[in-house]
N, C-alpha and C positions, 0 to 999 in steps of 0.2 A: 504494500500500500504506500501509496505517498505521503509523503511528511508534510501535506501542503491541501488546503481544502479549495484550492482553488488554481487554475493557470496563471503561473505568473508570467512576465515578458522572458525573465531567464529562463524560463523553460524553450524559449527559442532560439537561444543565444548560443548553441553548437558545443556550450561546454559541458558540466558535471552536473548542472540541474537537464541537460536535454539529454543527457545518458541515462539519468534516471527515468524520463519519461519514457524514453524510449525503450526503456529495459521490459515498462509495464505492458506495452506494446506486444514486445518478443513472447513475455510470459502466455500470455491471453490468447494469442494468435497458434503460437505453439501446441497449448493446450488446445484446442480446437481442431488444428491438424490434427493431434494424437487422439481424439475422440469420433472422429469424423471415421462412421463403417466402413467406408471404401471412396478412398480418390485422395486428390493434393492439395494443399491449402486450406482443407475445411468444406470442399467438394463434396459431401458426402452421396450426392446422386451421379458422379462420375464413379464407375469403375476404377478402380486403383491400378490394373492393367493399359489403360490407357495412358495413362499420362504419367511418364518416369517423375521420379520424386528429382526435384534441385538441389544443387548442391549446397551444403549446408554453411551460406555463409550469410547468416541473416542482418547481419552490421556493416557489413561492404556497402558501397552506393549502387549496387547490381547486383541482381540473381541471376548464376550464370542456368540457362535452362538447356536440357536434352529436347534435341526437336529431329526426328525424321534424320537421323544421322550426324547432324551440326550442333552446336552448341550455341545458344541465343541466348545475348545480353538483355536484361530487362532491368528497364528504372522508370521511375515517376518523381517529379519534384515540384511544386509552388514557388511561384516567386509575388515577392510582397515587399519591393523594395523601396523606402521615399528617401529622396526624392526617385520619379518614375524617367528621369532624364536626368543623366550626371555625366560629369566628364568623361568623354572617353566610351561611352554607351546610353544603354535605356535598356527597361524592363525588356523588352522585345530582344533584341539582343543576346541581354540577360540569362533568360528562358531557353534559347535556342544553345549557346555556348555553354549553359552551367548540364545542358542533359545530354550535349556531345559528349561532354569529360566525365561527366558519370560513367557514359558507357566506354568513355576511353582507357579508363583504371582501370577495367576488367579486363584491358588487351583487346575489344574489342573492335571491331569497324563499325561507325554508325550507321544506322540506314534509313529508319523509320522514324517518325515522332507522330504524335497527336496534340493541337491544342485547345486546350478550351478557356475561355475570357469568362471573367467575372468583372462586368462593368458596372458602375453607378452610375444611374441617371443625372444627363446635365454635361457626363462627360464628353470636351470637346474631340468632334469628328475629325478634328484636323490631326491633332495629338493622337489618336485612334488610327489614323494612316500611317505615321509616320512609325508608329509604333510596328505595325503588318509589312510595313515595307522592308523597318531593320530585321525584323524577322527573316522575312522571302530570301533577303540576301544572304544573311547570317549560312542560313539553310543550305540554299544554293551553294556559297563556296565550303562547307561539309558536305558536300556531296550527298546531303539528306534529304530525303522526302518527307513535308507534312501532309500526310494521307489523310487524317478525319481528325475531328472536332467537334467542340462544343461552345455555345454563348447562351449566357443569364447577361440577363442584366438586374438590378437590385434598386429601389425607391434610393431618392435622393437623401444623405445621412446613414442609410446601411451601410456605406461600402466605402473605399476612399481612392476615389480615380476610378483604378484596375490591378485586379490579380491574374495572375496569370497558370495554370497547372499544364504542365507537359508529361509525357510517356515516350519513352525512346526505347527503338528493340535494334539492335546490332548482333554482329557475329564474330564468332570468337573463333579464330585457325586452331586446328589441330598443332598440339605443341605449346600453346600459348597456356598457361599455370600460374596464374597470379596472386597472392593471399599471403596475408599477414603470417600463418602457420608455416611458411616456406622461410622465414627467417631465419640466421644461421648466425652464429657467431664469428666474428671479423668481418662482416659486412660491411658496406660503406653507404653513408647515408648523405644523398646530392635533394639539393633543391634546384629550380630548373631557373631562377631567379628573384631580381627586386622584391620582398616582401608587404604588405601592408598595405601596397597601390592603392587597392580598391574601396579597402574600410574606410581610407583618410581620405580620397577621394569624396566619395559618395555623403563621408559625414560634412566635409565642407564643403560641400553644394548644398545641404540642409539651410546653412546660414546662421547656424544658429551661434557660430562663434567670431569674431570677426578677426578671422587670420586670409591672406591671402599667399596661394603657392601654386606654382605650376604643376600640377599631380593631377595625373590620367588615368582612370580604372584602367587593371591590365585587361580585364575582360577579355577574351580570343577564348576560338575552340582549339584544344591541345592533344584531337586527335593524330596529327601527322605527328609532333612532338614523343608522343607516347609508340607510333609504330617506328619510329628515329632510334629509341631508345631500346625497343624490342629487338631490331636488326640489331644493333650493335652487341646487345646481351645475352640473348638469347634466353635460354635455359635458366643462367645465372642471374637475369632479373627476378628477384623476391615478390617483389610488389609494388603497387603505387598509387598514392591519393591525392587527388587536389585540396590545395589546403585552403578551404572556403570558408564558415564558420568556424569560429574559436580558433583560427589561422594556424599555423605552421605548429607551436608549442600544443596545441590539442590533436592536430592528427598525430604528431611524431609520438605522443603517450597511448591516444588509440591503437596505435600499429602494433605498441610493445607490451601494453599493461596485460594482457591475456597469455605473455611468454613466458619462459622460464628463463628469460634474458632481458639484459638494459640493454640503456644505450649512453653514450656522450655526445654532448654536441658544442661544438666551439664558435660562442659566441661572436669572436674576429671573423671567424669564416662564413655568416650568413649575411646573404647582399643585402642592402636598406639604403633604399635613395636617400641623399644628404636632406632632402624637401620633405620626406614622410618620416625620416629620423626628428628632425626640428619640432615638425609639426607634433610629433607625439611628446617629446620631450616639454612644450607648452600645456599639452593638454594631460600631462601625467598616462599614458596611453605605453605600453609598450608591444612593438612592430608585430611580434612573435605571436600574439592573439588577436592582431585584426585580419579581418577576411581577405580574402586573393581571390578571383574568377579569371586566372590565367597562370596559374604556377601550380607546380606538382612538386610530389616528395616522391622520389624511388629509390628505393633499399636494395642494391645486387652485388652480388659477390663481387669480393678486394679481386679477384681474376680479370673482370672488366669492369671495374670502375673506371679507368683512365679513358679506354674507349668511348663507353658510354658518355661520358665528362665531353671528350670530343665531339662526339656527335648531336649530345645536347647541344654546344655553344656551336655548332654548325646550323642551327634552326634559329631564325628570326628570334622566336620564343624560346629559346633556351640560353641567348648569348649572355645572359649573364650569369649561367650555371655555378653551382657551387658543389665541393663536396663539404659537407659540414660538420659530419661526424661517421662512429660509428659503433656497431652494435656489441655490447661485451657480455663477459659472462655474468657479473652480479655488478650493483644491486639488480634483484629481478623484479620486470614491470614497472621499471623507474626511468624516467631521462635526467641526465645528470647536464649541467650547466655550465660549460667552462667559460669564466668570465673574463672583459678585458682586462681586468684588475688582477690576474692569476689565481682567483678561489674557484670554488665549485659552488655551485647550490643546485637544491632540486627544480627542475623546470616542470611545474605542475600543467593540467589542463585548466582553459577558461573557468573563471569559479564567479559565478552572476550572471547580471547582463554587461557587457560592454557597452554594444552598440545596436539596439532594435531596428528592425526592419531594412537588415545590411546588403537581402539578396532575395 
């Protein structure tokens, strides 16, 4: 049960209050599989011969599925961003890029999405185009189709602008093994670049503070980046997640807390633009837990780190690659913090809200 009789905003805040939620999520839903007579998911009028069971990794941003001999990525996400236009993108955008990289951290190729609009009446048609138009494009150069959809709209005061919910299905090659469980000790752990872009971005377009900087959400899809990274690795790629909520310091504990292994991470070695460094250092903010909607974390073996490292800063989106750390034998399920100042401390996951309504 939860500790909380009520949804708080930190329960959407990607850190240790939205693992909790989501914990209750997994229990409930699980349970329901396991009680369900026959079939997947809580199916219980499908035959259970029918439809192979997925792979059991229900905290990834993908369930990778058995289908007719291939293996299909599947995600779904919401986007509830304000402001709905910031530097550097828009919801539209958004929606399209953050369900490419879902399905890209599975190793996946993307193919499909669906989306559907939740508008509130009053909202302008002009903003409503521009929005469908970054879409089309977004899409189009993902080489993605949006095949089907949905639109509500909701009385003026229900709603605020527009939300947006997507579904993306991709395919996943023979050979391709991605997941946190594949983690090994001496691994090397690379970020694909600049941290924070997006959260300090997007929070100062709000206005609510009055600093002025040149900072661009990273926003991009990080499918080619992510098959960049598989050519080069192979086998020896571990894993990898885009570090979107509760940003880089909350996936890299995601990745580890379920292990019988740490990690290190040196804090000299993770990239943060001079303008999103500043900017946080004013607003007490640090880099490591604000969102990114264009950087990844992948963990692969010290064998092809150096590679991979190349071939990341060979992609547009990778060139300011880093390796930052890497994965040891104790403490276990901990990231440890090497500071500039030569200490350690522990690098925990997001604990609150930061930043509501970040993606």
């Amino acid at each position: 049960m939860s500790k909380h009789d009520r949804v708080l905003l930190a329960h959407g805040s990607g850190g240790v209050m939205s693992a909790e939620l989501i914990a209750g999520f997994v229990r409930a839903f699980s349970s329901a599989q396991s009680a369900a007579s026959g079939g997947v998911g809580g199916l219980s009028a499908v035959p259970s011969t029918s439809l192979p069971a997925p792979s059991p990794t229900p905290l990834n941003d993908q369930a990778i599925l058995p289908a007719s001999g291939k293996r299909l990525a599947f995600t779904t996400d919401s986007y509830v961003i304000s402001p709905i236009f910031f530097p550097g993108g828009d919801i539209g955008k958004l929606a399209v890029c953050g369900t490419v990289n879902d399905l890209a951290m599975g190793g996946a190729r993307p193919l499909y999405m669906s989306v559907s609009f939740i508008i509130e009446e009053g909202f302008l048609m002009s903003e409503l185009d521009l929005i469908v138009a970054s879409m089309a494009s977004e899409a189009a150069g993902a080489g993605v189709a949006i095949v089907t959809g949905d639109t509500k709209v909701v009385e003026k005061g229900k709603g605020d602008g527009i939300f947006i919910n997507t579904t993306g299905i991709g395919v996943v090659e023979d050979g391709i093994d991605l997941g946190p469980e594949n983690i090994k000790e001496g691994d090397k752990v690379l970020v694909s670049g600049t941290i924070g872009d997006h959260g300090t971005a997007a929070l100062l377009a709000r206005g609510d503070f009055k600093i002025e900087a040149d900072i661009n959400s990273d926003c991009a899809p990080l499918h080619e980046l992510s098959a960049d990274i598989i050519a080069a690795g192979g086998a020896s790629v571990r894993t990898m997640r885009d570090a979107t909520r509760g940003g880089v310091a909350t996936i890299l504990n995601e990745l580890i807390e379920e292990s019988t292994l740490g990690m290190t991470v040196r804090e000299a070695s993770i990239p943060v633009r001079d303008s999103v460094q500043g900017a946080c250092e004013l607003l007490g903010f640090e880099p490591v837990y604000l969102a990114n909607e264009g950087k990844l974390v992948a963990i692969v073996g010290p064998e092809v780190a150096e590679d991979v490292l190349v071939a990341m800063q060979a992609n547009p989106l990778g060139k300011d690659a880093a390796l930052i750390g890497e994965i040891i034998a104790k403490p276990a399920g901990m990231v440890l913090l090497e500071t500039t100042i030569g200490g350690r401390r522990i690098l925990g996951k997001l604990s609150g809200q930061l930043l509501p309504r970040i993606c």
